[in-house]
N, C-alpha and C positions, 0 to 999 in steps of 0.2 A: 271215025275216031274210036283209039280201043278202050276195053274198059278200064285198063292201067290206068291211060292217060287221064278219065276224068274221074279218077279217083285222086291223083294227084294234085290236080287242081282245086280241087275240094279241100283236100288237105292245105294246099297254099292259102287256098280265102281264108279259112277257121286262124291260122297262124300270124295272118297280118291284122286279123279282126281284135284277137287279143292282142296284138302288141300297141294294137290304136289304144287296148281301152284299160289295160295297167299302165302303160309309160307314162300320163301324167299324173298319174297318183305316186309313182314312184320317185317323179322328177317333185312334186310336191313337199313329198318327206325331205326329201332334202336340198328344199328351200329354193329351191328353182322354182316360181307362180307360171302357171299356164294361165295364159289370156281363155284360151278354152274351158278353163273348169268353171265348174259350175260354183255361185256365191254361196257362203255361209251364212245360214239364217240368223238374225240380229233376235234379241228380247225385242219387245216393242216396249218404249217408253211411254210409260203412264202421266200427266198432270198430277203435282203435288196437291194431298188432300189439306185443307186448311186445319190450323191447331183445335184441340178440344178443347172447351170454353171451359174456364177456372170455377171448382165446383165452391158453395158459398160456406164458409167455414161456421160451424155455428156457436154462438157467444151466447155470455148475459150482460144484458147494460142497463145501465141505473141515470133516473135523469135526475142532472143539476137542479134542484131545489133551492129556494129562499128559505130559512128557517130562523127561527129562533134563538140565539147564540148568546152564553155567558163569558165575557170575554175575562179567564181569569188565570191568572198566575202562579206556579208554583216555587214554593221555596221549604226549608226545611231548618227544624229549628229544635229546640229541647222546653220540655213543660219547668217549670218553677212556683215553687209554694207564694200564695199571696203576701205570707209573713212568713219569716225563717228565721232563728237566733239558735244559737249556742248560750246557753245558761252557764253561767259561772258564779262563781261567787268575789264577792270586792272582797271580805277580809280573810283569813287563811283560821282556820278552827277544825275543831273534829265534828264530824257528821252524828248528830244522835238520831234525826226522823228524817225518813223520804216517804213523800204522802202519796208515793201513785206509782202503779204497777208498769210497766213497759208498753210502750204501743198503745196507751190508756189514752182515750179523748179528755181535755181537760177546760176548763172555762176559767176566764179572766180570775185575778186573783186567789184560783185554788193553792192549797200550799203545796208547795213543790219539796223543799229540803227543808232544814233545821238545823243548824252546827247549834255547838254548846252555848247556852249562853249566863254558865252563872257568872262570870268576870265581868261581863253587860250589865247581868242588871245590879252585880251591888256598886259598879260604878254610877250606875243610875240612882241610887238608893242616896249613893255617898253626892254628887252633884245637888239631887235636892233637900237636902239636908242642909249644902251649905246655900241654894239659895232660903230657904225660911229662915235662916240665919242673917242674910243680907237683907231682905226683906226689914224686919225686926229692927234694924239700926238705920237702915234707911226712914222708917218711919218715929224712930225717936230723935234722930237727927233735924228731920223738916219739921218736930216740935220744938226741942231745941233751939233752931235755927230763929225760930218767927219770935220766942220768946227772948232773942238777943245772947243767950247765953253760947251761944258758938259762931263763929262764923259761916261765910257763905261759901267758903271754900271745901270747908268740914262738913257742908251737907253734899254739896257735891260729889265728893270723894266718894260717900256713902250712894249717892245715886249710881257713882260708874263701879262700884263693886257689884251694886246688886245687879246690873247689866251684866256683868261679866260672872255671874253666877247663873245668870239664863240660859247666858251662851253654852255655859258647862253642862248644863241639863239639856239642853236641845243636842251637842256633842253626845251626850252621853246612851240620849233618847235614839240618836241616828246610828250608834254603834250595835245597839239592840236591835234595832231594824233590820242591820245588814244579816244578822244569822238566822237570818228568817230568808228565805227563795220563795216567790208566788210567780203565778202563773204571769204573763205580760198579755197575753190576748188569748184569744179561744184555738183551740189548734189540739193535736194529735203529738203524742211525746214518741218518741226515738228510743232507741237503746241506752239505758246509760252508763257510765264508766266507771265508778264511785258504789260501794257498800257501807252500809250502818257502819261508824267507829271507822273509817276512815279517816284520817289529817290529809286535810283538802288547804291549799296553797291560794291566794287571791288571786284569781285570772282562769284555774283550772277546769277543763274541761268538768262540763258535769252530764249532760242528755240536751238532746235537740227539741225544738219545739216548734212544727210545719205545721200553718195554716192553710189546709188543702181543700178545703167546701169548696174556693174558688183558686183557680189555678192561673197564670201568666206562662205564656208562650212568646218568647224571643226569637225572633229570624230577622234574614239580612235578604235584600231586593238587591241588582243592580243599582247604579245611581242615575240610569237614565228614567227612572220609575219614580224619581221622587215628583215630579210634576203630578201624576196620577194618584199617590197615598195622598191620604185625608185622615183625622180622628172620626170614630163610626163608622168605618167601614166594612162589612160585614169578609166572615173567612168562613173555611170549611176546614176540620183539621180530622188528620185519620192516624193511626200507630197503627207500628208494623206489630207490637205487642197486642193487638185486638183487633185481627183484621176484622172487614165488616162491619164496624161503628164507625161512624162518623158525630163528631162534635160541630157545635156553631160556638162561633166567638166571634168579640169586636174589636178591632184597634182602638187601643186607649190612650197610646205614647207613639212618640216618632222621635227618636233623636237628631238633635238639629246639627249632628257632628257625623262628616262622609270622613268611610272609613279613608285614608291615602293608600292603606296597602290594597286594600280590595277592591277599592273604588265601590263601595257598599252602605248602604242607609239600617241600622238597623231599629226596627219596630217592634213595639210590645204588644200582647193582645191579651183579654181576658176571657176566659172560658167558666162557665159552670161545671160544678163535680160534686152534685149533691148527695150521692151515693159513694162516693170516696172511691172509684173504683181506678179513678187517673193517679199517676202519683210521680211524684215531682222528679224529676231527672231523665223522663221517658224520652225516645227521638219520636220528633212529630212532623209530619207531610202537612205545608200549610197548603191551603187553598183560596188566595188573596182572591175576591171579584173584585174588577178596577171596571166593569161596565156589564151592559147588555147590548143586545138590537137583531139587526136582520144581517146574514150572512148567507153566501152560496155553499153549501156544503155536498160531497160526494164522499159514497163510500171511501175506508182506508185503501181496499183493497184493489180500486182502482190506482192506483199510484204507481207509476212504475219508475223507481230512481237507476240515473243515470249520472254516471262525470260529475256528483252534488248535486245534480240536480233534479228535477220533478218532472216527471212528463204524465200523459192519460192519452190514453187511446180513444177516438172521437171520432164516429161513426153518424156519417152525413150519405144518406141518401143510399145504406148500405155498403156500403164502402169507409173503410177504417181510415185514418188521420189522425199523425202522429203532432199533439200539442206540448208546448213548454207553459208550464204552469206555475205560480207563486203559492205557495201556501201559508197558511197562520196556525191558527189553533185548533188543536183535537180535541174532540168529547165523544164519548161511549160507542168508538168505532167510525167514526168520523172526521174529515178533515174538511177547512174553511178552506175554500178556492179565494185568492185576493186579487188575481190575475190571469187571461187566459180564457176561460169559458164564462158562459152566458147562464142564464136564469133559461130553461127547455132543451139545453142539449143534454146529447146523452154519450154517455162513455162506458168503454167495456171494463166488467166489473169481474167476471168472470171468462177464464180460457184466453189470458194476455200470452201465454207463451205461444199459442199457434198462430198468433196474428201480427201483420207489420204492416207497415203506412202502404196502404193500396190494396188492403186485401179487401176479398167479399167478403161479406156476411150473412150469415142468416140467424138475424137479435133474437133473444125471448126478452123483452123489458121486466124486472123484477123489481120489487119497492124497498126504497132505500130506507 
């Protein structure tokens, strides 16, 4: 053989060799599968790893206590002088004396005003003049009389003049009186309206006269409360004019008349004011107690309102629980539980926005 011939042959192998080993790559691209190719390696599929456990959210909880409770009621009411008048005068005259300066404390009987009074008293003067006059004939009359020289009619006559000459001097003695103003009880005077030499009218305003040592407080309850008022009940009362003091007072009066428009009982109380410092017309916070005893009480700030209603977050075994709770009465940051939890549980008092019914926790217990 020559050497052309097996170089041609050589040639021939190398050309069919390549066209064994691009055609199915080429018939591949376009989409003709060769049984002959070789498979496409897959990913290997892994087993899913199980979830990461829920990390524990951490809180503060406060436990349900019994405590001590004053079960009491507010209402709101205005203070009123013990005793309270407007001074006037009954007959109408000119003003000659006012015996007391403005705002002056004054005691029973002190004189207060003075109108004129000489037309008083010479009416007074002329009154007993005529009765010593009627006196005089009355008493020669019942001489008279016994010695027969008059009748018994003509002593009579002379007994009911001198009557009627009594009466003219007690009239006369009472018109004197009236221009005279005294104090009517002890108590603190008012501004008044009226100067020396003024002609004052009977009925006119003159100066006020408050009895403020002790004070009355009027407020009104609901009327499903009247069951629980009593006389001697004690209160606690406060003004927004002095924050920070607190007064004691007692119910003294209960009116036996419910309001119809308010459906309301109103009550009177008395208060001490020995220092004058209360003064009558103030708005006052009463603080009725209608009882005491034992109560479950939890922080306010466990409270979480929903839809009107109450709920507490209640963490059992580390794990949160959402409860429906009733509540009653607050005191100094506190609320009465009346339904719902127990006397040793405990509830989240702190960091309620990051927790809901199921969640973990990790408590710090703090004291309520």
């Amino acid at each position: 053989m020559s050497s052309r011939t097996v170089i041609a042959l050589v040639v021939v192998a190398l050309a069919a060799g390549a066209a064994g080993y691009y055609a199915p790559r080429y018939l591949g691209l376009q989409g003709g599968a060769s049984t002959s190719a070789p498979a496409i390696a897959q990913p290997q599929q892994t087993a899913a790893a199980p979830p990461a456990p829920r990390q524990a959210i951490g809180v503060e909880v406060a436990e349900v206590r019994s405590q001590p409770l004053e079960r009491r009621l507010g209402a709101v009411g205005s203070l009123l002088s013990d005793e309270a008048v407007m001074l006037r005068p009954e007959i109408a005259g000119r003003l000659r004396e006012i015996g007391f300066q403005e705002g002056q404390e004054v005691r029973q009987g002190d004189l207060l005003f003075r109108l004129d009074d000489d037309v008083a008293r010479a009416e007074l003067q002329q009154a007993r003049a005529n009765l010593a006059l009627a006196q005089s004939k009355f008493q020669r009359s019942t001489q008279l009389q016994q010695q027969g020289f008059i009748s018994q009619q003509a002593r009579d006559e002379a007994e009911n003049a001198l009557r009627v000459e009594r009466a003219n001097v007690a009239l006369a003695q009472a018109r004197l009186d009236k221009t005279v103003i005294l104090a009517p009880f002890d108590g603190q005077l008012g501004l008044r309206n009226v100067s020396v030499g003024d002609y004052v009218s009977a009925g006119q305003d003159l100066v006020t006269l408050q009895a403020i040592r002790q004070l009355k407080v009027d407020f009104r309850l609901p009327e499903i409360y009247v069951a629980q008022t009593r006389l001697g009940q004690p209160l606690d009362i406060t003004l927004d004019a002095l924050p920070g003091e607190r007064w004691q007072g007692v119910v003294t009066a209960i009116s036996p008349l419910v309001d119809v428009a308010g459906r309301a009982i109103m009550l009177r109380a008395r208060l001490d004011n020995p220092d004058g410092v209360l003064r009558p017309g103030m708005f006052a916070r009463v603080n009725l107690l209608l009882g005491s005893g034992e109560a479950l009480m939890v922080p306010e700030t466990a409270l979480a309102p929903r839809d009107n209603q109450q709920f507490v977050m209640r963490v059992v075994d580390d794990v949160v629980e959402e409860v429906l709770v009733r509540t009653g009465q607050r005191q100094r940051g506190m609320v009465e539980i009346v339904e719902g939890l127990q006397a040793g549980d405990r509830v989240v008092v702190a960091g309620l926005q990051k927790v809901e019914s199921g969640s973990r926790v990790r408590a710090t217990v703090v004291e309520s």
